[in-house]
C-alpha positions in Angstrom: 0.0 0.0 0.0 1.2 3.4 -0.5 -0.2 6.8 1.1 0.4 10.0 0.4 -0.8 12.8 2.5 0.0 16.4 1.3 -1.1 19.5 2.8 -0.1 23.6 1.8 -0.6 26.7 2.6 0.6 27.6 6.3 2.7 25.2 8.7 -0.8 24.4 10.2 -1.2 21.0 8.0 2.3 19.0 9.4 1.4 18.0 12.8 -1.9 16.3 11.9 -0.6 15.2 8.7 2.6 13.3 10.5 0.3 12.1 13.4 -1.8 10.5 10.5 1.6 9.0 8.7 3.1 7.5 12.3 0.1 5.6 13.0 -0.4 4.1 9.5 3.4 3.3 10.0 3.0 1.8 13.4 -0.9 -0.1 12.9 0.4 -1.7 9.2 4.3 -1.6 9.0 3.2 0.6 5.3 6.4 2.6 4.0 5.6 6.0 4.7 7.5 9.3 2.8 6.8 12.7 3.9 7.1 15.1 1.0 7.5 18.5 2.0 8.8 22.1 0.6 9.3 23.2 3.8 12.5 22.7 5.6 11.5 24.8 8.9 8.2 22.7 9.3 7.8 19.9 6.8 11.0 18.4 6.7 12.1 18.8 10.5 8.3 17.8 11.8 9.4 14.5 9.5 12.3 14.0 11.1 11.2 14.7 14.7 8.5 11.7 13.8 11.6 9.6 12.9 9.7 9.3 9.3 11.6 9.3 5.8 11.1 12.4 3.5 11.6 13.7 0.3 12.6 17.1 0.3 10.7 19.6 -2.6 13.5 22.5 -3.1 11.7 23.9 -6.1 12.9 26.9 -5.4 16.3 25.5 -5.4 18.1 26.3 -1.8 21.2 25.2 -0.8 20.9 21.5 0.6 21.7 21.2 4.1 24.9 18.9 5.1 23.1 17.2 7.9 19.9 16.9 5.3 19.5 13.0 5.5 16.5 12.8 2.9 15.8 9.7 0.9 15.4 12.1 -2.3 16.0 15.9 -2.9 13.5 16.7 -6.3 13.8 19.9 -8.1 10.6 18.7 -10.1 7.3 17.6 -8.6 7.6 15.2 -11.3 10.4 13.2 -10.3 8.9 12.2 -6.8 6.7 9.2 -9.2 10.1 7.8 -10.4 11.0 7.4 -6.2 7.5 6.4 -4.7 
């Protein structure tokens, strides 16, 4: 099974979004991948969940060094190719 849960707009989405994610994770051992544009929210609520995530840099930022993502996609495109 895969899931994807996406959310946009303000920051307010993550927590119930990565609550969601952790308990499919925990009930059904399913693969969950947080994909997220936002490093401050999206990408650090993943990690504090201990979930994988693909990081969305379509604006093109520097990568972090300690970034530990299991993709980095330019193009929402490419995120198919990975799931």
């Amino acid at each position: 099974m895969r899931v994807l849960l996406a959310g946009g707009g303000t920051a307010g989405h993550i927590n119930p979004a990565l609550a969601i994610a952790k308990t499919i994770k925990e009930k059904d051992k399913t693969k969950v991948i947080v994909i997220g544009d936002s490093l401050s929210s999206d990408i650090k609520g993943a990690q504090n969940a201990e979930l994988d995530y693909i990081w969305y840099n379509h604006n093109k930022l520097p990568v972090p060094q300690e970034l530990s993502a299991v993709a980095i996609v330019n193009d929402i495109k490419e995120i198919d190719a990975i799931l």
